[in-house]
NURO-936352 format. One record per residue (C-alpha): x, y, z. Coordinates in pm, 1 decimal, padded with zeros to 6 digits. Layout:
N
REC        X        Y        Z
REC        X        Y        Z
...
END
This chain:
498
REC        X        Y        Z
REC  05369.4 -18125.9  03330.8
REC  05724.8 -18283.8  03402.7
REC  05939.7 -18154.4  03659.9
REC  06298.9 -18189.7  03729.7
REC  06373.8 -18270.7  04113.2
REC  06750.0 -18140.0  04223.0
REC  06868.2 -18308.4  04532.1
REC  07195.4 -18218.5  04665.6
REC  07378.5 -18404.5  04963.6
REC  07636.4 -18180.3  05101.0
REC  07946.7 -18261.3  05285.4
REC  08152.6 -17987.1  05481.2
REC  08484.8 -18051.1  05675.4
REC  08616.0 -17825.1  05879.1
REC  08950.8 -17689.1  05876.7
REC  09110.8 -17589.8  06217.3
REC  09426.2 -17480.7  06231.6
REC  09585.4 -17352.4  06549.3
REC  09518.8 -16966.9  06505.7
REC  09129.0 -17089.1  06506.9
REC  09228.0 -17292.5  06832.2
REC  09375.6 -17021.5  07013.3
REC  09095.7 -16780.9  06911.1
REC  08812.2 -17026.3  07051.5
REC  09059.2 -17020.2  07382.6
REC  09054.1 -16617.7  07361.7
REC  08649.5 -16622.8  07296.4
REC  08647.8 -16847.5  07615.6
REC  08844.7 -16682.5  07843.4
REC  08706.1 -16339.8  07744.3
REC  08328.6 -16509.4  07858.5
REC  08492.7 -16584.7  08190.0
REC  08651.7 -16310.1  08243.5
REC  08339.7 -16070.1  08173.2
REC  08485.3 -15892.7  07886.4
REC  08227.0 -15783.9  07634.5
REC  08393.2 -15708.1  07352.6
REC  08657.7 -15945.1  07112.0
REC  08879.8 -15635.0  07080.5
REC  08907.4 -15603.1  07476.4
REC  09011.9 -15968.0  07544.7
REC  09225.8 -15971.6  07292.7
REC  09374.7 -15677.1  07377.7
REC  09441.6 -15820.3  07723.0
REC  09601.7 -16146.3  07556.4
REC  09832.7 -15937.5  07374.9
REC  09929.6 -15711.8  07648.4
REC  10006.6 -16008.5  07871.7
REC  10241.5 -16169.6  07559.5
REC  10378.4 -15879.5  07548.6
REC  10488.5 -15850.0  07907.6
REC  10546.5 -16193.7  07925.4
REC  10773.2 -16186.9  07615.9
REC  11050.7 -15970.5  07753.7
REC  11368.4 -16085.2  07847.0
REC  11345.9 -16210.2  08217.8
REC  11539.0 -16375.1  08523.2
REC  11607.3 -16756.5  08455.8
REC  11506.9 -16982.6  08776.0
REC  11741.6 -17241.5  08914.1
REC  11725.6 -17501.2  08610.0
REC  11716.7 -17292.9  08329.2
REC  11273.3 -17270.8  08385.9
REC  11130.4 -16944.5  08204.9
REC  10933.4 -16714.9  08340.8
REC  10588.7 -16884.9  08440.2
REC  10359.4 -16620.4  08342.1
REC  10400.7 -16722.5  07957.2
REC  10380.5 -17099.1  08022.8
REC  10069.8 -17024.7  08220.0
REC  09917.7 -16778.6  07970.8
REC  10008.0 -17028.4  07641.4
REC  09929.9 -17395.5  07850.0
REC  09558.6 -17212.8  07925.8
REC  09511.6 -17100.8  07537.1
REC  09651.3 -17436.7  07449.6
REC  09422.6 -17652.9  07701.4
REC  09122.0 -17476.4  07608.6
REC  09161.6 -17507.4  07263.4
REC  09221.5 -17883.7  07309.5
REC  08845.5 -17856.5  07504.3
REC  08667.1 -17685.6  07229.5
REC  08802.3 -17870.6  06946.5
REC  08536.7 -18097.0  06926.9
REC  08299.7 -17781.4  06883.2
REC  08524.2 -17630.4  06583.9
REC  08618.4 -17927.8  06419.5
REC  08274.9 -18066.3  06374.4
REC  08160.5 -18209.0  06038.4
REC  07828.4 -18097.9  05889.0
REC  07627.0 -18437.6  05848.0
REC  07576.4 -18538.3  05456.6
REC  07190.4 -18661.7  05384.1
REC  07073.0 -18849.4  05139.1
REC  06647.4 -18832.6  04986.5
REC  06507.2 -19187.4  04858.3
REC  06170.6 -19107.8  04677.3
REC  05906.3 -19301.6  04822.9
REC  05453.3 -19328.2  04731.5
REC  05344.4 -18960.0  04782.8
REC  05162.4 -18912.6  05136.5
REC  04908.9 -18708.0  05098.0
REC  04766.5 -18542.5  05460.8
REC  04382.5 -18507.4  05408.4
REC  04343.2 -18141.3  05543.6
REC  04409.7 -17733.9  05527.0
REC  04753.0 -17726.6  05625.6
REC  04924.9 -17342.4  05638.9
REC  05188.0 -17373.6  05881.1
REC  05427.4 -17580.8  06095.2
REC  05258.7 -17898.3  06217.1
REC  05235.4 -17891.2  06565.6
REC  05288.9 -18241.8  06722.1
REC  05265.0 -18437.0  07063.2
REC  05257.0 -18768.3  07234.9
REC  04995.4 -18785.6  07467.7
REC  05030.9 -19120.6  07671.0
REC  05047.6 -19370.3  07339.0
REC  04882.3 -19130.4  07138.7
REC  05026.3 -18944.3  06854.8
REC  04872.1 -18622.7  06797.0
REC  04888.2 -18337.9  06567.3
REC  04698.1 -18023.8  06533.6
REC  04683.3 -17879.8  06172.6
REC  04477.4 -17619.2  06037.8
REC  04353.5 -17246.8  06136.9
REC  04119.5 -17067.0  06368.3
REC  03968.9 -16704.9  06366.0
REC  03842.1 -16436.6  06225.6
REC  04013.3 -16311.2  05882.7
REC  03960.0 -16005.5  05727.7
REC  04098.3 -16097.4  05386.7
REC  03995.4 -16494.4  05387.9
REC  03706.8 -16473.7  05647.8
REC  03598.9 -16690.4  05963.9
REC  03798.0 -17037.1  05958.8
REC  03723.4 -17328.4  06222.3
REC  03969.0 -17591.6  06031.3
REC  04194.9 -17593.8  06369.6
REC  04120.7 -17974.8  06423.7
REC  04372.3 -18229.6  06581.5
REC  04406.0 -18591.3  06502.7
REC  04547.0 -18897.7  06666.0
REC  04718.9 -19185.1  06575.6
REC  04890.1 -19497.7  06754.2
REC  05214.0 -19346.6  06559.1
REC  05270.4 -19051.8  06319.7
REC  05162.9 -19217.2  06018.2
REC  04794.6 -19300.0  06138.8
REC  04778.3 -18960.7  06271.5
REC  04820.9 -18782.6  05963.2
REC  04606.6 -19053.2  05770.6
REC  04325.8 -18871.3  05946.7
REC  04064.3 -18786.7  05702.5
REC  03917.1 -18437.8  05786.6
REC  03574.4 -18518.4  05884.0
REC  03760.6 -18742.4  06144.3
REC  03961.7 -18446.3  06281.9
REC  03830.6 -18334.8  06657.7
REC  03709.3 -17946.2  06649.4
REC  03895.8 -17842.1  06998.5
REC  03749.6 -17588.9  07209.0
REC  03910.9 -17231.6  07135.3
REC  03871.6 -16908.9  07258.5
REC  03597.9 -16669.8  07063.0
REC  03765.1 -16394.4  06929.8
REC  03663.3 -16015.2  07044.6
REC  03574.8 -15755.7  06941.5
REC  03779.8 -15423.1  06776.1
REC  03863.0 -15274.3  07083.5
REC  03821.6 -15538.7  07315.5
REC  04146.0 -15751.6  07480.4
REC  04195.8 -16110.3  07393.3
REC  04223.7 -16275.0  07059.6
REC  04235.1 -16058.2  06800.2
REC  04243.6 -16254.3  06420.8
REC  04313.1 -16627.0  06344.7
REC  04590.2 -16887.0  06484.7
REC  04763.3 -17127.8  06340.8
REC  04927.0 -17386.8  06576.0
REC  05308.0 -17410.9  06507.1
REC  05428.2 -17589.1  06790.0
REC  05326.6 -17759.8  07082.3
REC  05544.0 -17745.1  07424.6
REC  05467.5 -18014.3  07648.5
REC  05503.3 -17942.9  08049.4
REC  05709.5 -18184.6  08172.0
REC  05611.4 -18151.6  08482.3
REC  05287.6 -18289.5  08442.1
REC  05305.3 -18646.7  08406.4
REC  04977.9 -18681.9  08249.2
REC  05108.9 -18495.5  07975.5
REC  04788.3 -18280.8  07916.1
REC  04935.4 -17999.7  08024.1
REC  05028.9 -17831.2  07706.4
REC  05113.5 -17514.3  07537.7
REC  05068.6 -17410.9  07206.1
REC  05252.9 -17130.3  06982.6
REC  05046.4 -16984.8  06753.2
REC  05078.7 -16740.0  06445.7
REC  04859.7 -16492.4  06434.0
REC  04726.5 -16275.3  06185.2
REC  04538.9 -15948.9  06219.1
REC  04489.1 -15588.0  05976.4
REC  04383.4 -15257.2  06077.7
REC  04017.9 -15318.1  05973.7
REC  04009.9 -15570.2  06299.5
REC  04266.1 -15467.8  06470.2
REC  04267.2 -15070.4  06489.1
REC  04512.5 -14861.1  06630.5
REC  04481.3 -14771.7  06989.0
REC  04684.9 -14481.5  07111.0
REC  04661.6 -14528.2  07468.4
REC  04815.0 -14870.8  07443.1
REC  04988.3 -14872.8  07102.0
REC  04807.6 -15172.8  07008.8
REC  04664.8 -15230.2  06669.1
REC  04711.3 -15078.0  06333.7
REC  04639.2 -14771.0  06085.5
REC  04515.6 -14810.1  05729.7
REC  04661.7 -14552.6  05601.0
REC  04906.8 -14627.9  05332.5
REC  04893.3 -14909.0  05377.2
REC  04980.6 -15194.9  05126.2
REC  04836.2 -15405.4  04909.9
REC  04772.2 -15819.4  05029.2
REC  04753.3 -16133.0  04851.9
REC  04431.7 -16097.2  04670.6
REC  04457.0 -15759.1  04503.2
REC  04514.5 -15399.0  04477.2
REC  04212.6 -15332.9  04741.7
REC  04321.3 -15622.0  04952.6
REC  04486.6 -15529.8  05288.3
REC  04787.4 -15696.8  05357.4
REC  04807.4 -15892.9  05690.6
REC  05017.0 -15827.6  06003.0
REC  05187.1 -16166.2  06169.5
REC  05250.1 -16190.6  06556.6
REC  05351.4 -16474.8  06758.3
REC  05133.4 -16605.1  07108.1
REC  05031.6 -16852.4  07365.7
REC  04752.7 -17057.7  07432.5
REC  04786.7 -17309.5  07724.3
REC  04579.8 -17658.9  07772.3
REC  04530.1 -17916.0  08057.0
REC  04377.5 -18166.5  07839.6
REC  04566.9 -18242.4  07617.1
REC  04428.0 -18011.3  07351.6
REC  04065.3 -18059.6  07382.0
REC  03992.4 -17701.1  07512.5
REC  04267.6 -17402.0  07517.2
REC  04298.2 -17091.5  07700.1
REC  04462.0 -16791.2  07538.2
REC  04739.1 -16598.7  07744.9
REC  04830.8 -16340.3  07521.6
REC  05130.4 -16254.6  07258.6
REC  05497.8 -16350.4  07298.1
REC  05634.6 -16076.9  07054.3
REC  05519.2 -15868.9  06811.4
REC  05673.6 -15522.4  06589.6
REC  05446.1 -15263.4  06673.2
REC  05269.7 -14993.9  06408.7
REC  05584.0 -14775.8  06373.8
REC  05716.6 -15038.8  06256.4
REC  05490.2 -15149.2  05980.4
REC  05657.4 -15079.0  05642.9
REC  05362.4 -14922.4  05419.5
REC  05357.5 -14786.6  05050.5
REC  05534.4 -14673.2  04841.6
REC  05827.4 -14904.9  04959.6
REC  05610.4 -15232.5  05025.3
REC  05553.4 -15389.2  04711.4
REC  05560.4 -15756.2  04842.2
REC  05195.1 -15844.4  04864.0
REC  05191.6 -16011.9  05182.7
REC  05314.0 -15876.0  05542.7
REC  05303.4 -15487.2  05619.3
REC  05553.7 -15588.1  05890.1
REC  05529.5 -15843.8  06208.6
REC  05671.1 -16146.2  06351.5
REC  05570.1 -16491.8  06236.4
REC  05635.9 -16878.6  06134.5
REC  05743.3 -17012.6  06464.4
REC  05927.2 -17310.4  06559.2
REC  06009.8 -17389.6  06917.7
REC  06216.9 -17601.5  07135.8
REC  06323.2 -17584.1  07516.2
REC  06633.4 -17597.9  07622.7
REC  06781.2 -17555.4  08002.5
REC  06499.9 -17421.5  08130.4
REC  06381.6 -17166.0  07844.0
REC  06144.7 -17203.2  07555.2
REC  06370.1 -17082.6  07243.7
REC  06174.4 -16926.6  06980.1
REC  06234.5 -16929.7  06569.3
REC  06059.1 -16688.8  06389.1
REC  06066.9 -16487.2  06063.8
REC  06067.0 -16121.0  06150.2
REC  05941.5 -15906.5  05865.6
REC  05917.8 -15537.1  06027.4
REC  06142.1 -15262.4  05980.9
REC  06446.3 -15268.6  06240.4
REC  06318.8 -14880.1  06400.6
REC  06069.6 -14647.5  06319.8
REC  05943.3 -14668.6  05917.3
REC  05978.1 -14320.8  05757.9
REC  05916.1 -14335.8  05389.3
REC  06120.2 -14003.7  05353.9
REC  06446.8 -14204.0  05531.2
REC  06386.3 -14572.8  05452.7
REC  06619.9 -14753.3  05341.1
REC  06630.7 -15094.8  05187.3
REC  06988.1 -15220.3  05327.1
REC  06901.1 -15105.8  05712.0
REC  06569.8 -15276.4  05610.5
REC  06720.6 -15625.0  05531.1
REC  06978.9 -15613.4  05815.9
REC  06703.3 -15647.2  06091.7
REC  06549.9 -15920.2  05875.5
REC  06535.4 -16291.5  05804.1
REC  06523.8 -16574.2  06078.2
REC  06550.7 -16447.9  06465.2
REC  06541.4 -16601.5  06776.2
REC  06346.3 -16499.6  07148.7
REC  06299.3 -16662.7  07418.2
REC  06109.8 -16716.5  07765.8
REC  06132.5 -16909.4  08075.6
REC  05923.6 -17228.0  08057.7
REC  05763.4 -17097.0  08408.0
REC  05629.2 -16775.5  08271.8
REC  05441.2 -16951.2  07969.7
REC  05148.5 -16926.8  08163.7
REC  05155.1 -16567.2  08202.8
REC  05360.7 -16492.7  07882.1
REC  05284.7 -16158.5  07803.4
REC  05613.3 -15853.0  07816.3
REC  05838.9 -16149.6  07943.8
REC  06004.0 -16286.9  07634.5
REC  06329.9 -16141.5  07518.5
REC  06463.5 -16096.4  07152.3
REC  06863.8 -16130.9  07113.4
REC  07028.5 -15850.5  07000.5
REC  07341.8 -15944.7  06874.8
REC  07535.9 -15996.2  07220.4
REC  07244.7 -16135.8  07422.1
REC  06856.0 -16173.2  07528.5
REC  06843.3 -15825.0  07599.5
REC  06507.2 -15686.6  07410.9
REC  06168.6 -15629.0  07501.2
REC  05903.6 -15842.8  07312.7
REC  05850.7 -15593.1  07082.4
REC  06166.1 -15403.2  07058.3
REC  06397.8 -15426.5  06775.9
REC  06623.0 -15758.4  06733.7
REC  06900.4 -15904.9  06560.4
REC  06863.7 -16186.5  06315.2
REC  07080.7 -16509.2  06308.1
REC  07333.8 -16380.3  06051.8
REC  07460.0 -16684.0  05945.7
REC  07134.8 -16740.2  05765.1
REC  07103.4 -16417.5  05600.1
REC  07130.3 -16389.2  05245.6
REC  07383.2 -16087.3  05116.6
REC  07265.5 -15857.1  04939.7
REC  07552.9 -15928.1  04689.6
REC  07407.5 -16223.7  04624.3
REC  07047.7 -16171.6  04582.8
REC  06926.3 -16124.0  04936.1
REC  06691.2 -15838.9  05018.0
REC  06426.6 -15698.3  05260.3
REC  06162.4 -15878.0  05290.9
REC  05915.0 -15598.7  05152.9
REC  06063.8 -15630.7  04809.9
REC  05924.1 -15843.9  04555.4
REC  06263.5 -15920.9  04398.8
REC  06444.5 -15995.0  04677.1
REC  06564.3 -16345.5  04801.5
REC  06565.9 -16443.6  05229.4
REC  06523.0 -16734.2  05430.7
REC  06172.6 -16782.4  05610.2
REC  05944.0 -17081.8  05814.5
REC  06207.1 -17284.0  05993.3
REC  06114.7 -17628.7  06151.3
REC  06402.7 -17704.0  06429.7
REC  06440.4 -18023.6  06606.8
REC  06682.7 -18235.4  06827.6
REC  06843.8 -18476.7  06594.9
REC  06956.0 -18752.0  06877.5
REC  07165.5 -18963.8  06581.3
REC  07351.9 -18653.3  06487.9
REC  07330.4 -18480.1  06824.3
REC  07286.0 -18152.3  06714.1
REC  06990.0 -17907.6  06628.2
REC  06818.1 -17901.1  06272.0
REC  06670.2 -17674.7  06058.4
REC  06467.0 -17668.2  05758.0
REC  06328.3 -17351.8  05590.4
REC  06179.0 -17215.0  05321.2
REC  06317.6 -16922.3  05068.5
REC  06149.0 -16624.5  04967.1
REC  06226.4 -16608.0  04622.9
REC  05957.1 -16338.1  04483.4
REC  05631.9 -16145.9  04570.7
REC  05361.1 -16321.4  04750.5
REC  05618.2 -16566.7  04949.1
REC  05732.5 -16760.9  04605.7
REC  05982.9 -17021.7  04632.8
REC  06022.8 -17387.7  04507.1
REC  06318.9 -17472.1  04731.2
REC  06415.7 -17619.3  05071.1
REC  06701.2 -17535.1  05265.0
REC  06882.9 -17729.7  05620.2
REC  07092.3 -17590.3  05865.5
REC  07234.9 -17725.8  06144.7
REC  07372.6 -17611.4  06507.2
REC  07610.2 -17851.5  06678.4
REC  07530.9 -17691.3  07034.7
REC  07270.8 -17950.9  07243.9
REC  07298.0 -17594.1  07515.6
REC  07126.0 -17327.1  07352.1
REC  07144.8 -17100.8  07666.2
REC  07484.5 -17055.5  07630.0
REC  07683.0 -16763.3  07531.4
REC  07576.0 -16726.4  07137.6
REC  07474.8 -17090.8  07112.2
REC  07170.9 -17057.2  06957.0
REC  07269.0 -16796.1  06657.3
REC  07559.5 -17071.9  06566.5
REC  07400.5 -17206.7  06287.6
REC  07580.0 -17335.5  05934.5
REC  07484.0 -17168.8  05611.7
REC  07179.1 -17290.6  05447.6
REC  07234.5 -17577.0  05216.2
REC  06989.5 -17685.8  04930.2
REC  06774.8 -18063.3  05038.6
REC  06533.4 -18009.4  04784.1
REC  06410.6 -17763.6  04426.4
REC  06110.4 -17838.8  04235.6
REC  06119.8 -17590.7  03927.4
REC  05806.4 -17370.3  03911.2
REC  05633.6 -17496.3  04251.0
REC  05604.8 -17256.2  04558.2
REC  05720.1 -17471.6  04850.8
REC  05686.7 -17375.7  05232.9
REC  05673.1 -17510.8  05548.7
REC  05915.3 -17769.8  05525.7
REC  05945.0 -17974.0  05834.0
REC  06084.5 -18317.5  05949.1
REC  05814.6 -18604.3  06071.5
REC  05862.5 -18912.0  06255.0
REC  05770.2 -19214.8  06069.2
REC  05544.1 -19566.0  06233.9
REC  05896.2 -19754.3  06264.3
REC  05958.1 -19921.6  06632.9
REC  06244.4 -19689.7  06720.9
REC  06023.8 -19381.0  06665.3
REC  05734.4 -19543.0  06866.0
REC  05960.8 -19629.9  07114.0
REC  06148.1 -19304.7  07151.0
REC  05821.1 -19150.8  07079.1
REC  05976.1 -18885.4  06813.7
REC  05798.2 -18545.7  06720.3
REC  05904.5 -18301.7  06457.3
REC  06106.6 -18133.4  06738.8
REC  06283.7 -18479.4  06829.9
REC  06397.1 -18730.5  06568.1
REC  06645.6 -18949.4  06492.5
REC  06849.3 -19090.2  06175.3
REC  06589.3 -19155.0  05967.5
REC  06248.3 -18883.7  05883.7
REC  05984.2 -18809.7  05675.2
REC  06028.1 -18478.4  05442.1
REC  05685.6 -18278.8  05479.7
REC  05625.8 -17944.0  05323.0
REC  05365.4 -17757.8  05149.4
REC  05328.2 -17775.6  04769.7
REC  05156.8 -17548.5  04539.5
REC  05164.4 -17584.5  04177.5
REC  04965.3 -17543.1  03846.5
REC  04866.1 -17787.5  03667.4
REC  04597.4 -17930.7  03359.9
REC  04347.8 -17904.9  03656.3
REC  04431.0 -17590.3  03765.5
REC  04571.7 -17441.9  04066.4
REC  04657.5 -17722.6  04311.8
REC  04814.7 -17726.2  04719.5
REC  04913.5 -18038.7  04876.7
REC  05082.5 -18067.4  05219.3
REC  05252.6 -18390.4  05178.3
REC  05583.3 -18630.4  05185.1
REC  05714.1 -18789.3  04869.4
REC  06096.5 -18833.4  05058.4
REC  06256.6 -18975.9  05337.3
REC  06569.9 -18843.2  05446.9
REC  06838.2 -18996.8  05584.9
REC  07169.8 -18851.9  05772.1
REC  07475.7 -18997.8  05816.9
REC  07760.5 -18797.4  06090.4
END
C-alpha cells in the first residue's frame, strides 16, 4: 500500500513593535511589584501617566518633571531587556529519510533513557497486572556503548529488572501495570545509579475498587466501554514514582505523583471514546532549578462529572497537555507533594483540578474537543527535551484525531525559556506545528533520540538533552497485506537550524 509522507518545515518571525515592548515592561514590573492581576498593574501604569502627564513646574534648565522620565526610561529599559525573549524566532527543521530502524521490542510509551557511566541505557516496555490485556513482564532495559547499540538490543537480550509485585484489591502499593516514561537521574550521586523513574500507570475498577474511607479506586458502574469491546472496561491512567540505586537493576515504588480521582471519571452516556474513563497520563519530565517539571495528558473532567450537568466545552477547557511539578528532594517520598498549575501558579493539590497549557489547545472552532469524544481533535504524549543548539525546550506530541487514540500525525512545539520556574515559563509554549503525516497510520509517542555520532557520545545526549541533529522515533501502526502491523521505529533524522 503506498503512502504519501507530508513534511512541513516551518518558519515564524516575530513581530515586536513597541506597544508589545512596553507591555512585556508592564508584565515585569507588575511580577515585582506583587500585583496579581494584568488589569491592576496596568491600572497603576496608567494612573501614574496620568499624574505624571499634567502640566507641572519646569526645573532650572527647562528639565520636566522626573516622575514621567522615570516611569517611561523603566518601561523603555525593560523592554530593551526582554526583547530577546519576544523577538525570538521559532527554529525551521528540516527531515532527510534515512534505512528504517526498527527497535526489536513492545514499545507503548515514552522511552525512558540514561547514561550510566559509558553506558547508554533505555528501559522500554510494561510491567503489571492488566485487567483488559493481562499480566505483562516486557519492562526490560538495554544497554549500549551509544544510543544506537542500545536500541539494537534484540529482546531476548533485554535485562528483566527487579520490580515491585503488585497487591492485592485493597491492599496499598502498586496497583496495575507501569510503563517507564522517563528517567531522572540524581545528580547528586556521582555513581549515577541513583535513579528515578516516572511511570504511567493503568488500573479499572475490577482491580482497583473504590474505597470510601480513602477515596481511592474506582466504581463500575456506568462505566464505559475500552479498547476491545462493548464488555471491555476502559482503563484509568495515573502518573508515579519508582526510585533505584542501581542503576535500574531493582526499583522501589514510592507511590503516585497525581492522579483525578473517581468524581472525576467521565462515564456513559457522554464517554464514547473507547479508551480513558478519566486520569492523568503520558509523561515527560525534565528538571529545572531545583524542581522536576512534569508533562502529562490529563483526560478527567475539570470538577465533579454529573451526567445531568456535563458539559462538553467545560469538559475540553480542563483538557489537553498540563504541567505539575515537585521538588527534586521530595522524589523519594513523592506522594501529596506535587502541585498542578492552575492558570496563575503551582497552586493545586496532586489530584485537584488544573489548568492546561493553552497555547496547545485545540479550539473548538477548529475541531478541538474533549477528550471523551470520539470526533474530537487534541494534543496528547509529549516528549520534551533541552535542545542545547537551539537553547530552548522541545516538544513533540501526538494528536488525537478519533476514537481509540487515532492519529497519523506529529506535532513540535517549542519554549524559548531555559528557567522553567519562573513566573509562567513553563506554559509559554508556541502553537503546535506539523513535522510529520502519514495518511491512514495511527502514530504516537513521538520522541527525539540521540544518535552514535562523537558529539552525542561526548555530550552524552538523552531524549531529554540533544543537540542540532536527532533521530525521529515514534510508534507506528498500520494495516497492511499482512495484516495489522506496530513498529516503534525511526525512518528520519531531523535537523534544526536557529
Amino acid at each position: 500500500m503506498k503512502h504519501q509522507q507530508s513534511i512541513r518545515s516551518v518558519e515564524v518571525v516575530s513581530k515586536v513593535v513597541l506597544s508589545s515592548r512596553i507591555y512585556s515592561a508592564i508584565s515585569i514590573l507588575r511580577h515585582s511589584m506583587g500585583f496579581r492581576h494584568k488589569a491592576g498593574m496596568t491600572h497603576a501604569l496608567i494612573s501614574t501617566f496620568e499624574t505624571t502627564s499634567t502640566p507641572a513646574p519646569r526645573f532650572a534648565g527647562g528639565e520636566a518633571k522626573p516622575q514621567l522620565a522615570f516611569v517611561l526610561l523603566c518601561l523603555f529599559a525593560l523592554a530593551a531587556c526582554t526583547s530577546s525573549k519576544t523577538e525570538n524566532k521559532q527554529p525551521t527543521f528540516t527531515l532527510t529519510k534515512t534505512d528504517k530502524f526498527l527497535f526489536n521490542s513492545f514499545v507503548d510509551c515514552n522511552m525512558a533513557e540514561v547514561w550510566v557511566g559509558d553506558t547508554f541505557r533505555i528501559f522500554p516496555g510494561k510491567y503489571g497486572e492488566d485487567t483488559l490485556w493481562g499480566y505483562s513482564d516486557n519492562l526490560r532495559f538495554g544497554n549500549g556503548a551509544n544510543a544506537d547499540e542500545a536500541f539494537a538490543n534484540k529482546f531476548e537480550d533485554l535485562i528483566m529488572p527487579n520490580m515491585p509485585k503488585n497487591v492485592k484489591p485493597t491492599e496499598d502499593g502498586l496497583h496495575g501495570a507501569v510503563w517507564f516514561e522517563t528517567v531522572y537521574q540524581d545528580k547528586n550521586d556521582a555513581t549515577g545509579k541513583t535513579l528515578y523513574a516516572v511511570y504511567h500507570n493503568e488500573n479499572y475498577p475490577q482491580n482497583f475498587p473504590y474505597n470510601e474511607q480513602t477515596g481511592q479506586g474506582y466504581i463500575y458502574k456506568y462505566w464505559p466501554q475500552g479498547l476491545t469491546g462493548v464488555t471491555s472496561p476502559a482503563a484509568v491512567c495515573r502518573i508515579g514514582i519508582m526510585k533505584s540505586t542501581d542503576g535500574g537493576y531493582s526499583w522501589d515504588n514510592r507511590g503516585i505523583f497525581i492522579e483525578d480521582l473517581q468524581p472525576r471519571m467521565i462515564l456513559k452516556p457522554h464517554n464514547t471514546s473507547n479508551t480513558f474513563a478519566g486520569g492523568v497520563g503520558d509523561p515527560s519530565a525534565v528538571a529545572s532549578g531545583e524542581y522536576l517539571y512534569l508533562f502529562y495528558g490529563e483526560y478527567g473532567y475539570p470538577g465533579v462529572y454529573d451526567s445531568a450537568a456535563y458539559d462538553p466545552a467545560k469538559e475540553w477547557s480542563g483538557q489537553c497537555i498540563s504541567v505539575a511539578r515537585i521538588k527534586l528532594f521530595d522524589l523519594d517520598n513523592p506522594v501529596g507533594k506535587a502541585r498542578r498549575w492552575d492558570g496563575s501558579g503551582f497552586n493545586v493539590l496532586p489530584d485537584g483540578v488544573g489548568a492546561p497549557v493553552k497555547s496547545l489547545q485545540i479550539p473548538m472552532e477548529e475541531g478541538g474537543g474533549p477528550a471523551s469524544a470520539p470526533d474530537k481533535m487534541f494534543h496528547w504524549g509529549p516528549s520534551v527535551s533541552w535542545n542545547t543548539y537551539l537553547n530552548c525546550w522541545v516538544m513533540l506530541m501526538g494528536r488525537v484525531e478519533s476514537s481509540s487514540w487515532k492519529g497519523n500525525a506529529i506535532y513540535i512545539s517549542f519554549n524559548f525559556n531555559e528557567d522553567l520556574t519562573a513566573g509562567d515559563n513553563s506554559q509559554q509554549w508556541t502553537k503546535p506545528q506539523q513535522v510529520l503525516d502519514i495518511p491512514e497510520h495511527t502514530l504516537w509517542y513521538p520522541s527525539l533520540q540521540p544518535m552514535n555520532t562523537p558529539e552525542d557520545i561526548e555530550n552524552k545526549y538523552t531524549c531529554v538533552r540533544l543537540g542540532k541533529r536527532a533521530r525521529l522515533f515514534f510508534k507506528d501502526m498500520f494495516t497492511n497485506e499482512a495484516g495489522f502491523q506496530s513498529e516503534y521505529k525511526s525512518e528520519y533524522i531531523i535537523e534544526f537550524e536557529k
